[in-house]
MINU-150697 format. One record per residue: x, y, z of N, C-alpha, C in turn; residue in three letters; residue number from 1. Coordinates in steps of 0.05 Angstrom, whole numbers, plus 5000, padded with zeros to 4 digits. Example, Ala and Ser with C-alpha at 12.3 -4.5 7.8 and 13.67 -1.06 7.14 Angstrom:
2
SITE:n_X:n_Y:n_Z:ca_X:ca_Y:ca_Z:c_X:c_Y:c_Z:type:seq
SITE:5264:4886:5156:5246:4910:5156:5264:4934:5156:ala:1
SITE:5257:4955:5142:5273:4979:5143:5258:5001:5157:ser:2
# end
This chain:
317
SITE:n_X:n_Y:n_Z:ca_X:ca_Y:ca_Z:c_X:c_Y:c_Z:type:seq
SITE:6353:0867:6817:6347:0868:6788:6356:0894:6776:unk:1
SITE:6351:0921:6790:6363:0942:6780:6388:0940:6780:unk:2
SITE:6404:0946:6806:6436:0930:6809:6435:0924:6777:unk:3
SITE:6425:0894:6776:6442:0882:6745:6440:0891:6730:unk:4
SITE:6413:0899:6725:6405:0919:6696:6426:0943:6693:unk:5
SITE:6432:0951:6714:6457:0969:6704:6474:0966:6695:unk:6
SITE:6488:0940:6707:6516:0940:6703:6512:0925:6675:unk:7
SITE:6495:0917:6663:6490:0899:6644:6490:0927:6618:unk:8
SITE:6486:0942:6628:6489:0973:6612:6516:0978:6608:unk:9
SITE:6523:0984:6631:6556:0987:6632:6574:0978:6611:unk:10
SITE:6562:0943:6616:6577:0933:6603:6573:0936:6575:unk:11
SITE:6549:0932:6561:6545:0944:6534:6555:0964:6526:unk:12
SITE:6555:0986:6543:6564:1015:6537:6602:1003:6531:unk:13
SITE:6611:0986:6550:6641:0987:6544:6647:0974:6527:unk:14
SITE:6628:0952:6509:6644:0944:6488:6626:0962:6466:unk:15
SITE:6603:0972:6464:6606:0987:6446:6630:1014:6444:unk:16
SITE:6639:1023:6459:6664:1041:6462:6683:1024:6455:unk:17
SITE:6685:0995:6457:6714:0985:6454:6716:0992:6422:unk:18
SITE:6695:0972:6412:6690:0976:6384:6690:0999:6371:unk:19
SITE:6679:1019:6378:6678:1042:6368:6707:1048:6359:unk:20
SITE:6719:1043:6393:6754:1062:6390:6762:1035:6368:unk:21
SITE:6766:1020:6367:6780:1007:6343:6767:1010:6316:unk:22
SITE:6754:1015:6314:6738:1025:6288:6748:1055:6275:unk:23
SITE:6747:1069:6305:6767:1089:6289:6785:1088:6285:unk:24
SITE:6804:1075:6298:6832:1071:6295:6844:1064:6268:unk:25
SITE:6823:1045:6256:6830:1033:6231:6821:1049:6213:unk:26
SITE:6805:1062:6214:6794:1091:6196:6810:1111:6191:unk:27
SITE:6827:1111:6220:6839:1142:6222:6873:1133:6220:unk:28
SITE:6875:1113:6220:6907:1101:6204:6905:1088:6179:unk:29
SITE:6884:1079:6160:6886:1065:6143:6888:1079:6131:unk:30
SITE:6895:1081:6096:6890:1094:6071:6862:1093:6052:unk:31
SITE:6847:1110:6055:6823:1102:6042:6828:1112:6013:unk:32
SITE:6821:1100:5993:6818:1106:5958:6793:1105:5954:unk:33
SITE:6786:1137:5943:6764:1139:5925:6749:1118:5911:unk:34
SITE:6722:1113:5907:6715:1093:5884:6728:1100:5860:unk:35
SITE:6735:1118:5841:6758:1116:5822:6779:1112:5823:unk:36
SITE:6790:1107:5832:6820:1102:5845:6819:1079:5848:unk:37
SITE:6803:1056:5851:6797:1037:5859:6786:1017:5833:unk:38
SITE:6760:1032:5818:6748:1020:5805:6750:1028:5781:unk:39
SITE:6743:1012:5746:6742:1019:5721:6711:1038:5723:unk:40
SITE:6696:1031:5738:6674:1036:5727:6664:1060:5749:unk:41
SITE:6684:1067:5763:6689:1083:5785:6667:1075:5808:unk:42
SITE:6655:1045:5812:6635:1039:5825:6651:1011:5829:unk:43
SITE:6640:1001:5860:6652:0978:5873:6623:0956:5850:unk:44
SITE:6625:0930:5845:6612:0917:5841:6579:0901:5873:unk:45
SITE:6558:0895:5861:6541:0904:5878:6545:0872:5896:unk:46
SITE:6539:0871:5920:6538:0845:5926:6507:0831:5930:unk:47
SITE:6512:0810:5906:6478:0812:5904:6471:0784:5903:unk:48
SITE:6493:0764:5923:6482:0735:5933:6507:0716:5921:unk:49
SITE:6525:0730:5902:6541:0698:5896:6575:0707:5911:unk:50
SITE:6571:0716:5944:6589:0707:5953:6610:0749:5951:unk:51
SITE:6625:0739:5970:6648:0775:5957:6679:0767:5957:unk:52
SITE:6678:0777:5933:6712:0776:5922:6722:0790:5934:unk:53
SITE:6747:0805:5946:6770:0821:5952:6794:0819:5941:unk:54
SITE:6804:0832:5933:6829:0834:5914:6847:0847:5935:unk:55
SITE:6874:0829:5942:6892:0835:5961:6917:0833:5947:unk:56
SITE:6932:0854:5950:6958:0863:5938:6973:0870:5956:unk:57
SITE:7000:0854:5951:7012:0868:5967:7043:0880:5956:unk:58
SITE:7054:0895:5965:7084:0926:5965:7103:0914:5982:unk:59
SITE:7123:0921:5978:7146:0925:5994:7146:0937:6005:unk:60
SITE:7135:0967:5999:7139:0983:6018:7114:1002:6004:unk:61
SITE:7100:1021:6021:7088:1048:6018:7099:1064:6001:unk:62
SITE:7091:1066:5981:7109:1088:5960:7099:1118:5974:unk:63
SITE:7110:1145:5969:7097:1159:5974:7092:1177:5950:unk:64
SITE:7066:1186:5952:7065:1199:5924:7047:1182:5904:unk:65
SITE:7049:1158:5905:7042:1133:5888:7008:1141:5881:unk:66
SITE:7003:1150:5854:6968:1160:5849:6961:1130:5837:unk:67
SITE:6937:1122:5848:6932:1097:5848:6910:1097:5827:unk:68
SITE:6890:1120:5813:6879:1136:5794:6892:1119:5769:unk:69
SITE:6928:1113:5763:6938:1113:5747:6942:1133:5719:unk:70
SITE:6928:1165:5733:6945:1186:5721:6958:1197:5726:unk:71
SITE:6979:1190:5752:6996:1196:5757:7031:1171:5753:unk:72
SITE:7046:1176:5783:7067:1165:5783:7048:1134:5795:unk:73
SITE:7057:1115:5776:7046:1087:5794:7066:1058:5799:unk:74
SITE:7058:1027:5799:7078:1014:5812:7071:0990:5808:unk:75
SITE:7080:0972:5796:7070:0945:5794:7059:0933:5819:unk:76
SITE:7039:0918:5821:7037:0900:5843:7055:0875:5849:unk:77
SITE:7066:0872:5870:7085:0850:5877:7076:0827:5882:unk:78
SITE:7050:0832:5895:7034:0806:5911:7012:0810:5902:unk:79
SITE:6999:0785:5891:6959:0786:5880:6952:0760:5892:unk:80
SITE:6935:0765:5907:6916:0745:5926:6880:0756:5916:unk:81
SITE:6861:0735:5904:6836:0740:5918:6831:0729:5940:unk:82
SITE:6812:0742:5964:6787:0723:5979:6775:0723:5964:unk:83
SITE:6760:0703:5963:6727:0694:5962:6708:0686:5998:unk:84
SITE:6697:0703:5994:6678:0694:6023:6653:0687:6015:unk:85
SITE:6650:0656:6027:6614:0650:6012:6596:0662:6015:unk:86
SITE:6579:0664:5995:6553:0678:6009:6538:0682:6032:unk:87
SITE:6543:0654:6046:6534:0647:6073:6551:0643:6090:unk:88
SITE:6568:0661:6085:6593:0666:6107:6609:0648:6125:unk:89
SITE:6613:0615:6104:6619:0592:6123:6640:0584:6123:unk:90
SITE:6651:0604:6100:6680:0600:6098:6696:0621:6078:unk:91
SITE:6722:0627:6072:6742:0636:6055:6756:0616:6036:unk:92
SITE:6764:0620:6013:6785:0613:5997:6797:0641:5994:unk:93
SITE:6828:0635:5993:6845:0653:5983:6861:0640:5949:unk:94
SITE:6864:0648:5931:6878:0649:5914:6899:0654:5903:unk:95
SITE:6917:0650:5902:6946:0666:5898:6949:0668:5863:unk:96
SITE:6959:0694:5858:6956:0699:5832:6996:0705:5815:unk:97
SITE:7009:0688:5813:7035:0687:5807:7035:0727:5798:unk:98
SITE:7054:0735:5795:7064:0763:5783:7062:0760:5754:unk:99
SITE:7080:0740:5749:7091:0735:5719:7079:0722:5706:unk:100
SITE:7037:0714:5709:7027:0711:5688:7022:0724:5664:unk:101
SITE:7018:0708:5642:7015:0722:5625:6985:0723:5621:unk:102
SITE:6971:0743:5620:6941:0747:5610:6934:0767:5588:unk:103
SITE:6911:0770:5583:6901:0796:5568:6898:0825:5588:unk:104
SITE:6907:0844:5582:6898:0871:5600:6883:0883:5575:unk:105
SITE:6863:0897:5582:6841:0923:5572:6867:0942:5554:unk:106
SITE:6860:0939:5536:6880:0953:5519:6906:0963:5515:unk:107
SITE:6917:0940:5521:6950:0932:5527:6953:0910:5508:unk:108
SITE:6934:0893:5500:6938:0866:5491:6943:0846:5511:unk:109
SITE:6970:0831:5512:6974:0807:5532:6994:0817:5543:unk:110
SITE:7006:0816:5579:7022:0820:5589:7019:0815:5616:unk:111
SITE:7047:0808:5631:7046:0805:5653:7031:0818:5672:unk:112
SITE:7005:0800:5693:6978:0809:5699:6995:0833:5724:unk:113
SITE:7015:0828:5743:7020:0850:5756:7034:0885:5747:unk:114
SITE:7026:0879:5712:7030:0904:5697:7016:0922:5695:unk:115
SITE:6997:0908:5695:6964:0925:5695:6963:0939:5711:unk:116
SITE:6979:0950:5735:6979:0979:5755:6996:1000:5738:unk:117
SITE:7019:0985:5728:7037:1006:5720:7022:1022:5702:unk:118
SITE:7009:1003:5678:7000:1023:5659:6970:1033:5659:unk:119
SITE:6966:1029:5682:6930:1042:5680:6926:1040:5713:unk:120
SITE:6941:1035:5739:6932:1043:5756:6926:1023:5767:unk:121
SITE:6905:1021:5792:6891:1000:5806:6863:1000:5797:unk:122
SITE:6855:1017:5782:6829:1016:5760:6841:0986:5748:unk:123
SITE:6862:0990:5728:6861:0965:5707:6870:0940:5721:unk:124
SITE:6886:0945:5748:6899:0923:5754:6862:0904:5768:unk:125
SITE:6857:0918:5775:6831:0913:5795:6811:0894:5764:unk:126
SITE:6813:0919:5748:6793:0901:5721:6803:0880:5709:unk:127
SITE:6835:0875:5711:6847:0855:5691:6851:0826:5718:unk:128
SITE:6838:0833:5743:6836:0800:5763:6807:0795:5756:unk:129
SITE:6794:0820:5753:6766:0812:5746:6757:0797:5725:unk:130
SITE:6781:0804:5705:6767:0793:5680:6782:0760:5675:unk:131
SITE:6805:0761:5694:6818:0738:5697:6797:0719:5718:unk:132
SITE:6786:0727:5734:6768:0697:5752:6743:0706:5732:unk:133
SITE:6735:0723:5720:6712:0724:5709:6691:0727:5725:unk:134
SITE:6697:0750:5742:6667:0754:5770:6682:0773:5788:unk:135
SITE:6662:0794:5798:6661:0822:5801:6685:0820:5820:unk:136
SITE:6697:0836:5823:6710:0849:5851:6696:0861:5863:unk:137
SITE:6690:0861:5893:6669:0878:5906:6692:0897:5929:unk:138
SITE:6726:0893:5932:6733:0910:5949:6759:0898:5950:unk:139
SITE:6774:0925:5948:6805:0921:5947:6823:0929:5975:unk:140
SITE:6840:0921:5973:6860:0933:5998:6883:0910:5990:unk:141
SITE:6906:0937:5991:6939:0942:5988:6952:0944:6021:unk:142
SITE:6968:0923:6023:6984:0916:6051:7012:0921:6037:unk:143
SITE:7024:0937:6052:7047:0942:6060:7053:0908:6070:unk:144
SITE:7085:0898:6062:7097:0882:6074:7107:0891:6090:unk:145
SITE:7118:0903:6098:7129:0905:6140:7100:0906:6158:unk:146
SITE:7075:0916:6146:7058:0905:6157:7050:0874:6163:unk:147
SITE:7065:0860:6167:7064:0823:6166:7075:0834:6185:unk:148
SITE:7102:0847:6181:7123:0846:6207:7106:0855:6230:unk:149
SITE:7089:0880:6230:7080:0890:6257:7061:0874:6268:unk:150
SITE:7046:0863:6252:7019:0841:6257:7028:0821:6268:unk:151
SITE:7054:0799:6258:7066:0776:6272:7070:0784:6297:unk:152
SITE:7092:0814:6296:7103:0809:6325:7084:0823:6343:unk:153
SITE:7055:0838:6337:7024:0837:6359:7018:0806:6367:unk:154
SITE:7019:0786:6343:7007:0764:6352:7021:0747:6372:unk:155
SITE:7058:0757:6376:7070:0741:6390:7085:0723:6375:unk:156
SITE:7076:0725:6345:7101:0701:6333:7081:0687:6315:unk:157
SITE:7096:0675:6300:7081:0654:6278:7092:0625:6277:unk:158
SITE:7088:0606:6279:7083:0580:6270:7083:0581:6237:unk:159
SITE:7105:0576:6223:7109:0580:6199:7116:0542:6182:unk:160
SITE:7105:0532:6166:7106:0504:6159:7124:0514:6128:unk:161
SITE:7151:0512:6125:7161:0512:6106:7167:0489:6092:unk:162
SITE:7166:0480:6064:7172:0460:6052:7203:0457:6031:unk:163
SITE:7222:0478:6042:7248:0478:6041:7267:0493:6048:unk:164
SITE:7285:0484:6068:7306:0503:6075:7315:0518:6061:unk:165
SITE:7331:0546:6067:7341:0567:6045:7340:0588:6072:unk:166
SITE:7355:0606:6071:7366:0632:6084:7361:0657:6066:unk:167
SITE:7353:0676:6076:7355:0698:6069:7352:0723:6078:unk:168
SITE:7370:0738:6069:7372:0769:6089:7390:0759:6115:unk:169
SITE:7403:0745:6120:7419:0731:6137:7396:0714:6166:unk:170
SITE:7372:0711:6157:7354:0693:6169:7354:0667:6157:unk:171
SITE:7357:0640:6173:7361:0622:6167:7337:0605:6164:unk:172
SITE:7322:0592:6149:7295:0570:6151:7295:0545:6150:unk:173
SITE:7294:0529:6158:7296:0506:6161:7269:0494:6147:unk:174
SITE:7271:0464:6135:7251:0448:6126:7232:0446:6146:unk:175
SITE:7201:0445:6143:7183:0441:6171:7185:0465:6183:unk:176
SITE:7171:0465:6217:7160:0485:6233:7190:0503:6231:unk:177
SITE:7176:0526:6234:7188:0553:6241:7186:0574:6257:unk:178
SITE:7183:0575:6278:7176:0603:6290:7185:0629:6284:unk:179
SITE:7169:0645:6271:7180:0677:6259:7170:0695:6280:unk:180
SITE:7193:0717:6280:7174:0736:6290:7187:0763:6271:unk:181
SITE:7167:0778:6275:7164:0804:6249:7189:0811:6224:unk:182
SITE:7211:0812:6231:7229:0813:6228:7241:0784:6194:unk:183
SITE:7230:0766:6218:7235:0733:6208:7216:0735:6181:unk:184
SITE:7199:0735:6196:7176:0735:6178:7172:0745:6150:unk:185
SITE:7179:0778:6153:7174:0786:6125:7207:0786:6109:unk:186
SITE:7219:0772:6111:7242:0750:6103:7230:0734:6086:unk:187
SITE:7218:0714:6100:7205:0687:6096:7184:0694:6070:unk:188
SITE:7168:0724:6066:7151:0726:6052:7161:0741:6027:unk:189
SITE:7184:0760:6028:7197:0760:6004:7218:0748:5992:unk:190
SITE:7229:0733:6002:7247:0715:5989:7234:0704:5955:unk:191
SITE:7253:0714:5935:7242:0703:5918:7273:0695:5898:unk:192
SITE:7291:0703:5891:7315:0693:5882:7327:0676:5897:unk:193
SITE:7320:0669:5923:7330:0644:5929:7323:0618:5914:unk:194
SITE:7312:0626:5892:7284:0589:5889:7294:0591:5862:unk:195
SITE:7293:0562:5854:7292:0561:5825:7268:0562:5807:unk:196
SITE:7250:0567:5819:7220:0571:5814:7210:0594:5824:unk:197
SITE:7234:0618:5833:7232:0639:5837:7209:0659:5851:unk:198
SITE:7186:0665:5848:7150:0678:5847:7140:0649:5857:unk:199
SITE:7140:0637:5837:7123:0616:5844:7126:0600:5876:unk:200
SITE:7158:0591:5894:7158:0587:5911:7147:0609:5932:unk:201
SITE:7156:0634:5926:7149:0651:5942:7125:0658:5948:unk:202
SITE:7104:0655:5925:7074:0654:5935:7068:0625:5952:unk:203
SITE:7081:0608:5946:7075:0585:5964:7079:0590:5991:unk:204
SITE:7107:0603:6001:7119:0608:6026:7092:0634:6037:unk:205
SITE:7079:0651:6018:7064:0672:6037:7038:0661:6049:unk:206
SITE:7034:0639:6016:7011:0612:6029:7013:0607:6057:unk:207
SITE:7035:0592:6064:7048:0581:6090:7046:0598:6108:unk:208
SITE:7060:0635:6109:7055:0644:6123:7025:0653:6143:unk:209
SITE:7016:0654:6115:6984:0663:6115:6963:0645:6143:unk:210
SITE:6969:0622:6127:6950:0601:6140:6967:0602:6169:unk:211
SITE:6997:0599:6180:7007:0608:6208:6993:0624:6215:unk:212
SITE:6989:0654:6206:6980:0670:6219:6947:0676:6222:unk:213
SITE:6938:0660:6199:6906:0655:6213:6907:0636:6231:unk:214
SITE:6913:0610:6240:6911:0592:6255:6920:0608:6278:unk:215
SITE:6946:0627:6287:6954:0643:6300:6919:0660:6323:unk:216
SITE:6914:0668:6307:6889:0690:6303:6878:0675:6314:unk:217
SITE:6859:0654:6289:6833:0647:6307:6836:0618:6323:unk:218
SITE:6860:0614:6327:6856:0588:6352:6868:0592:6372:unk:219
SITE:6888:0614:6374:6901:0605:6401:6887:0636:6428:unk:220
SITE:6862:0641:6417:6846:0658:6433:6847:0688:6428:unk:221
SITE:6861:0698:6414:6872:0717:6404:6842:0733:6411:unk:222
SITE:6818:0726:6391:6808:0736:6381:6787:0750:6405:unk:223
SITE:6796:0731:6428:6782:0736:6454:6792:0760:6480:unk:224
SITE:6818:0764:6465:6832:0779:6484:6838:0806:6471:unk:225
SITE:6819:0832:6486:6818:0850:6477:6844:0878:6470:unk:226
SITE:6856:0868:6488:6892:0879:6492:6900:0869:6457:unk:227
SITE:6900:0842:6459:6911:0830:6433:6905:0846:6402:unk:228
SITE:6871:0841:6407:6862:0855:6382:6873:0885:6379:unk:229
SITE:6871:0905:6402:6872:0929:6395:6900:0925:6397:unk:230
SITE:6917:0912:6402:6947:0919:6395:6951:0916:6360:unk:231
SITE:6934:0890:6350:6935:0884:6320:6923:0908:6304:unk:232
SITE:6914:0924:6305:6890:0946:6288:6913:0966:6298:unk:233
SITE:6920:0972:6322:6943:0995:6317:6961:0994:6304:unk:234
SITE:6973:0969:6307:7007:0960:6294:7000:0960:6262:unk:235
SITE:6975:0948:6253:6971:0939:6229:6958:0954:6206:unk:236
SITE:6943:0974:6223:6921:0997:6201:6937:1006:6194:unk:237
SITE:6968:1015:6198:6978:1042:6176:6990:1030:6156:unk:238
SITE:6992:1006:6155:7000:1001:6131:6981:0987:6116:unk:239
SITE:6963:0990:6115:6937:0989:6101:6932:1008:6082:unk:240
SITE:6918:0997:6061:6911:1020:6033:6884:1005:6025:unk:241
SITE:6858:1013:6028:6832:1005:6031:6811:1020:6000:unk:242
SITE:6794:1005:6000:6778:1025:5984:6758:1045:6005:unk:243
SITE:6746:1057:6000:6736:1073:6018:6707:1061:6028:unk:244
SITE:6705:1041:6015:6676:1016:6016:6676:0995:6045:unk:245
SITE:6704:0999:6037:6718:0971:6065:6728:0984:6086:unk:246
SITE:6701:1002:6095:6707:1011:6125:6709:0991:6154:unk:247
SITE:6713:1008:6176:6715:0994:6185:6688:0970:6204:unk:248
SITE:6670:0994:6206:6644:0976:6207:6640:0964:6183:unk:249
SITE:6652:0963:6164:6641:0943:6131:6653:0908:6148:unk:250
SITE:6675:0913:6151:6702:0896:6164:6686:0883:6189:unk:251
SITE:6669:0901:6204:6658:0891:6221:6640:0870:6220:unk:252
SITE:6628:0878:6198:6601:0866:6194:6607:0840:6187:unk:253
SITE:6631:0843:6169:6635:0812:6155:6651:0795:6171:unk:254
SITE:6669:0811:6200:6676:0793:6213:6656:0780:6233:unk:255
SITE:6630:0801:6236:6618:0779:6259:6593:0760:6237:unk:256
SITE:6585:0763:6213:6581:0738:6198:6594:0718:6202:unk:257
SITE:6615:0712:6201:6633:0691:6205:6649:0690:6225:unk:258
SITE:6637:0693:6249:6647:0690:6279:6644:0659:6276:unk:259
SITE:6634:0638:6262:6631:0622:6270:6658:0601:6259:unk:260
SITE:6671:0609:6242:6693:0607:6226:6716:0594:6241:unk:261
SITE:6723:0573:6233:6754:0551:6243:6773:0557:6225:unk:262
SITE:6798:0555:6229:6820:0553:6215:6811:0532:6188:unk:263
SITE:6800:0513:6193:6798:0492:6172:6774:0505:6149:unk:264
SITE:6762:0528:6160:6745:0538:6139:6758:0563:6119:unk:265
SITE:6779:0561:6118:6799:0577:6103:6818:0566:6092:unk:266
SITE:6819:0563:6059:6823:0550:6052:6846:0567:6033:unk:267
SITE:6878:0549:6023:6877:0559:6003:6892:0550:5980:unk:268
SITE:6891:0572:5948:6899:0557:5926:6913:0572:5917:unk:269
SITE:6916:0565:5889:6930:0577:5868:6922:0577:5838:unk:270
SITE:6920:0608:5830:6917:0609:5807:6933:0581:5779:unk:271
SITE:6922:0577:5763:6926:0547:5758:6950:0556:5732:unk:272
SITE:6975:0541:5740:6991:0546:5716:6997:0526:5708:unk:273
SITE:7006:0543:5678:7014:0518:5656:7039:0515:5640:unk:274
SITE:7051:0518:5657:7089:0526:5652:7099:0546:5640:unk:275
SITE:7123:0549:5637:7129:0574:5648:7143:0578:5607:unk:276
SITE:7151:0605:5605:7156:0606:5568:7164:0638:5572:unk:277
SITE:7165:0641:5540:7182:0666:5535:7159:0687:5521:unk:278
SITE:7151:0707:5527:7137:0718:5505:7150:0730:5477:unk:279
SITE:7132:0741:5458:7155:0746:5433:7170:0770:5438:unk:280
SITE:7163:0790:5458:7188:0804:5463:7207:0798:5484:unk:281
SITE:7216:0772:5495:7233:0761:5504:7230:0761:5540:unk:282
SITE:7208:0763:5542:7205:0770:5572:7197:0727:5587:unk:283
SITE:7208:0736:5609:7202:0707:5621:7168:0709:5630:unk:284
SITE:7155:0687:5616:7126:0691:5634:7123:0665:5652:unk:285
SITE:7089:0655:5657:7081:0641:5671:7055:0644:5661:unk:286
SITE:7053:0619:5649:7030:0608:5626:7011:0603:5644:unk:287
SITE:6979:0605:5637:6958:0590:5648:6948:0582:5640:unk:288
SITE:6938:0553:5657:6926:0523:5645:6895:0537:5643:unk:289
SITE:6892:0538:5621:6867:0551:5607:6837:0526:5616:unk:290
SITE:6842:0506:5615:6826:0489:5622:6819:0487:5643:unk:291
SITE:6840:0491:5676:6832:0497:5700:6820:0517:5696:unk:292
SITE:6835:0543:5690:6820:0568:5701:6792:0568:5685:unk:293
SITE:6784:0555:5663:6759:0556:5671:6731:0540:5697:unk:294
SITE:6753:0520:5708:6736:0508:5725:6741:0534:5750:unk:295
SITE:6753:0537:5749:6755:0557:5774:6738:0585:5766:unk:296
SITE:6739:0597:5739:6715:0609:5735:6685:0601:5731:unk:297
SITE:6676:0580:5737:6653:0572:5742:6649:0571:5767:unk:298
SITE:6670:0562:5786:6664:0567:5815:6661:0587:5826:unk:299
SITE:6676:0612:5820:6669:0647:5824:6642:0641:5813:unk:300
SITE:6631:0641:5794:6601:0651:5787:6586:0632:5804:unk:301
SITE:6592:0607:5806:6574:0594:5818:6576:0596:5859:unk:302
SITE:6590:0606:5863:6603:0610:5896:6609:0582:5902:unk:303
SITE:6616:0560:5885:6633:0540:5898:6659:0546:5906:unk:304
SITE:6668:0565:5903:6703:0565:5903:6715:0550:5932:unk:305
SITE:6691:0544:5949:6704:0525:5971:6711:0497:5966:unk:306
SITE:6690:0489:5944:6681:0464:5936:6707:0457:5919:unk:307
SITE:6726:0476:5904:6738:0475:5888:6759:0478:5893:unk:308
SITE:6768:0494:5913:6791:0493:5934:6797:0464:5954:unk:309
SITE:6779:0457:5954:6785:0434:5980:6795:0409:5953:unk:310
SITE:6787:0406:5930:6798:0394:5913:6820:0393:5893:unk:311
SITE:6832:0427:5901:6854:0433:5882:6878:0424:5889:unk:312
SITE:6898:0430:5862:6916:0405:5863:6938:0430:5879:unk:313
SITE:6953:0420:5893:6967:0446:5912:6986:0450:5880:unk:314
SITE:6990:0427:5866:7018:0438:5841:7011:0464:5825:unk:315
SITE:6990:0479:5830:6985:0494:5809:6996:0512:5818:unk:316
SITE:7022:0521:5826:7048:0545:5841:7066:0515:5836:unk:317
# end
């Protein structure tokens, strides 16, 4: 009985050390941003039972220099994704948010919603998704795109479901399954002048990628094999840009909430459009169906957004 009681120590002691060392890892390679840098109100919103938003953006690349404050040099956002995680941690919706909507920004008037960094930072861009689902942001983080690339090729490759052939960067895609690996991949996720629907296919294709690389993750054991994970948190933390809220025990906490989580409990959509037009200074937008997005803002306040996702119409991209 002693014998076991020890080694039963041991063993605790070594995954608390595993954890630990990946916890730093992601600490000590990610980018952390101030709560101003982050927030209008220089405070994360509180999480106080209806579920936590995340606002996920994603770059081409790491600018360097880039003050995210927005009193300095700043950068449109390329890519706008929310999570929603339910309150009771049973599942995710992701949302894809086109570039080239047109919305209201905080004292800009109306303009394309991935403008709202250029002219006020990740303060306004962060306040103008907020005010578009109508319900708090509780935590942001900015991914580097070649970060897909390092994460795919940790996982070994992606299972990619495309819904039309097209080449680009001299990578070829075929209709149906795809296997990417890093390289392939963040191809597959910026491609956007190939499409005659330009943004809009391309958030569809990161859709595709997305859901490969969670099914990737949590079904083919990934999540069980400790080599795997700490290869993913090395390859993948530096191109990370976090609020300083979404540490890495924060990350922890919410991943073992939802240890219980299937591929099929992640779900995802699209911000709801309503065709595409000119604004009066001649810019190309991407209208929103005012009538959806309020059903979808009743689901943020109310934490259905799963209920509302499993019923959305995929046409809204």
């Amino acid at each position: 009985m002693a014998v076991l009681a020890i080694m039963c120590l041991l063993c605790a002691v070594a995954i608390a050390g595993y954890v630990f060392h990946l916890g730093k890892t992601f600490d000590d390679t990610s980018t952390q941003l101030g709560q101003d840098e982050v927030f209008a109100s220089a405070q994360p919103a509180a999480e106080n039972g209806g579920g936590r938003n995340i606002l996920l953006l994603g770059a081409d690349s790491r600018v360097s220099g880039v003050d995210y404050s927005g009193e300095g040099q700043s950068s449109r956002s390329d890519t706008m994704m929310v999570m929603h995680i339910a309150d009771d941690s049973s599942g995710a919706q992701i949302m894809s948010i086109p570039r080239d909507l047109w919305v209201p920004i905080e004292g800009r008037g109306e303009g394309k919603i991935n403008a709202a960094m250029s002219h006020g930072g990740l303060p306004l861009a962060t306040e103008t998704v907020r005010d578009f689902i109508d319900a708090p942001i509780h935590h942001v983080a900015i991914v580097d795109f070649a970060g897909f690339q390092a994460l795919t090729d940790s996982v070994g490759g992606v299972e990619v479901e495309s819904d039309q052939a097209f080449v680009s960067n001299g990578h070829s895609f075929s209709e149906g399954t795809n296997h990417l690996n890093g390289e392939e991949a963040l191809s597959f996720v910026r491609a956007r002048k190939n499409f005659s629907d330009g943004d809009l296919q391309r958030g569809r294709n990161q859709q595709a990628f997305l859901k490969g690389l969670v099914d990737k993750i949590v079904s083919a054991g990934t999540l069980s094999n400790p080599t795997k994970i700490s290869g993913m948190v090395r390859d993948f933390s530096p191109y990370m840009t976090v609020d300083d809220s979404l540490s890495a025990s924060k990350i922890a906490g919410i991943a073992y909430d939802m240890r219980n989580v299937r591929t099929g409990d992640i779900e995802f959509f699209s911000a709801p459009v309503g065709g595409t037009d000119r604004s009066v200074d001649g810019q190309s937008i991407v209208k929103v169906d005012e009538e959806t997005l309020s059903e979808i803002q009743k689901a943020f306040a109310n934490d259905t957004v799963g209920d509302y996702a499993e019923q959305a119409d995929d046409a809204h991209l």
